[in-house]
N, C-alpha and C positions, 0 to 999 in steps of 0.2 A: 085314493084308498079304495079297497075292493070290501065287498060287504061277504059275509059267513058263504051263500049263495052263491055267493060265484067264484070261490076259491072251490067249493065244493065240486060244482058246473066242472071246474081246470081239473080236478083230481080224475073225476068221471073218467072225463076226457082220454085224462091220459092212461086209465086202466085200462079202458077200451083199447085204445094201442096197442098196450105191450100183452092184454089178452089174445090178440090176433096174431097169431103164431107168425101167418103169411107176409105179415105187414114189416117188414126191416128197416124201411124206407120212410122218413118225414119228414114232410115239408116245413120250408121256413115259421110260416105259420104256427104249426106245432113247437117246432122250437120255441118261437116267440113264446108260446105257454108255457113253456116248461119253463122259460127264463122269468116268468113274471111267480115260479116257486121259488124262485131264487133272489125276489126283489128286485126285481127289476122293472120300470112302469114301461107298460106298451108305447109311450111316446118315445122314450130310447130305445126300443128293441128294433120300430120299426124304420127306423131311420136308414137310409143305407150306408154311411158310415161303420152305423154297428151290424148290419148286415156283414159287412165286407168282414171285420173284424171279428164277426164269427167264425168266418169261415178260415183266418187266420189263425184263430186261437187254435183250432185243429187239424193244421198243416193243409188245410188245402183251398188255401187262398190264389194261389196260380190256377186250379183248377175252374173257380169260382169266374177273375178274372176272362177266364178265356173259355167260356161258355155264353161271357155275354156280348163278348170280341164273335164270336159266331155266330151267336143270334141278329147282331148285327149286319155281319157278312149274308145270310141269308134272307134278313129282313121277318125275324121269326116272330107277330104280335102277340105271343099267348104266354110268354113266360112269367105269369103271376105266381103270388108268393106260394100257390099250391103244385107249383110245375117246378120247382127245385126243395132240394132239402140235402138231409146226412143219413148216411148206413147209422144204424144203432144196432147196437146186441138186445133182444129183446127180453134177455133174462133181465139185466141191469139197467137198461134205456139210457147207456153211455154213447154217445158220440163215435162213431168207429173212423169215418171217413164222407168226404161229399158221396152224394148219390149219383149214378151215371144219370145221364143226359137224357131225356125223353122228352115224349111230346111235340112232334115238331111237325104238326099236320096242318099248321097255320105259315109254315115258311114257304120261302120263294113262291108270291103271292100267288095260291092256289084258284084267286076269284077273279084275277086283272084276268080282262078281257083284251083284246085286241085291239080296240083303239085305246086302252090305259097303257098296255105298251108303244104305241105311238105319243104320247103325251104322258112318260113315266114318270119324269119330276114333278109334274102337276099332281100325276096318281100316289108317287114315294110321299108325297107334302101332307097327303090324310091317313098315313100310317105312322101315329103313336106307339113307342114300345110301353112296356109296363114296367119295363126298371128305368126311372130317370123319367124323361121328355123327347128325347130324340135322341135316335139308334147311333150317331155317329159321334155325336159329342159323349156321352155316355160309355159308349166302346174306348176312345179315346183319351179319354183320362184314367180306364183301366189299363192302357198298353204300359209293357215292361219292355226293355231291350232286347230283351228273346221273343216277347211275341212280336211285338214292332217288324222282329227280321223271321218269324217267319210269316207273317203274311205277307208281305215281301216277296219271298219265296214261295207263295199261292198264284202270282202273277200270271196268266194265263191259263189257268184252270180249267179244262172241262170234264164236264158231266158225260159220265159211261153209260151208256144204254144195257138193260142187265136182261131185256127182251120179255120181260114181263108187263112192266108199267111204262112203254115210249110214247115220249109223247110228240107231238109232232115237230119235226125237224126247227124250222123255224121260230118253235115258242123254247126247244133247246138253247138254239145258241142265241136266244134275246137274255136266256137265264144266264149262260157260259158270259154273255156280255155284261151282265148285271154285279155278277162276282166278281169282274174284275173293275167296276164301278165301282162299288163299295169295300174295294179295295184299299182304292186313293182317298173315296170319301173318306173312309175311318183314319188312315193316317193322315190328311188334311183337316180333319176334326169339320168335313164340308156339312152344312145343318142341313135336314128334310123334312124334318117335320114344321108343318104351320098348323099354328093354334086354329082349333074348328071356324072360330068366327070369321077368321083374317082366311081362311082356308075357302069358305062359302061367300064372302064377300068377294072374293077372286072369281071364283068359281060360273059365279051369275054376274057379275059386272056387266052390263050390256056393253058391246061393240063399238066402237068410233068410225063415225065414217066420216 
């Protein structure tokens, strides 16, 4: 049960939204709010069961789907519930459509270093996604027979140099090589991630001689 205080706190909230003209755009999280005016308790909302089924109830559950089939493919750790949402009409605060795709300044690891691409399943094993537990099983239970075939059809993939952002040759085609890793990973449902402890136990284990 919620007390007088914090239904009040959720109304706030949401005025503040729909008074910002600029704002179309809201994250899951907000919805989460707005479902809990609707009776709904945050332990259901935030499940991703009823995530998915959000995005269903407003036609764009394939869209939803196959944002996290890419987050995947690219290895993207930041998509927390404030980095997806739905268009709303800001007169009504109806539901219009998912929101396009942003944020992706955490994909195809911006921080691996050169010897993490020499040793990159050791380095793929301490990147957690934020939807699920790991990017490949997660992706994989969202595949449908159209996306299934076309990623498939992504098979050999490379990255265009657009002459502004290059980066160098060789950290290209370890990424061109990466995409088409987690290619097979995702439709092999192959696991990456390891839990921190089992991840740092590995990690320092001394040597055998």
């Amino acid at each position: 049960s919620y007390s007088l205080n914090d239904y009040k706190k959720i109304v706030e909230m949401l005025k503040e939204i729909k008074n910002n003209s600029n704002k179309n755009n809201i994250s899951i999280d907000d919805a989460v709010t707005m479902s809990l005016i609707n009776n709904y308790s945050i332990d259901d909302c935030v499940k991703f069961k009823e995530i998915l089924e959000k995005f269903e109830q407003h036609g764009c559950e394939d869209d939803f789907r196959r944002m996290i089939v890419l987050d995947a493919l690219i290895l993207n750790t930041d998509r927390h519930m404030g980095n997806y949402g739905f268009m709303v009409d800001n007169d009504t605060m109806q539901i219009k459509r998912m929101a396009p795709m942003f944020d992706h300044n955490q994909a195809l690891l911006p921080y691996a270093e050169q010897e993490d691409f020499e040793n990159l399943d050791f380095y793929l094993a301490s990147r957690p996604t934020q939807i699920g537990e790991d990017f490949n099983e997660i992706a994989h239970a969202l595949l449908t027979p159209e996306i299934r075939s076309d990623l498939k059809n992504l098979r050999g993939f490379e990255f265009q140099r657009n002459g502004e952002f290059d980066l160098p040759e060789e950290r290209l085609q370890k990424l061109n090589k990466l995409v088409d890793q987690q290619i097979d990973g995702i439709l092999e449902r192959k696991r990456l991630y390891v839990p921190s402890n089992e991840y740092e136990n590995a990690r320092y284990q001394p040597e055998q001689y």
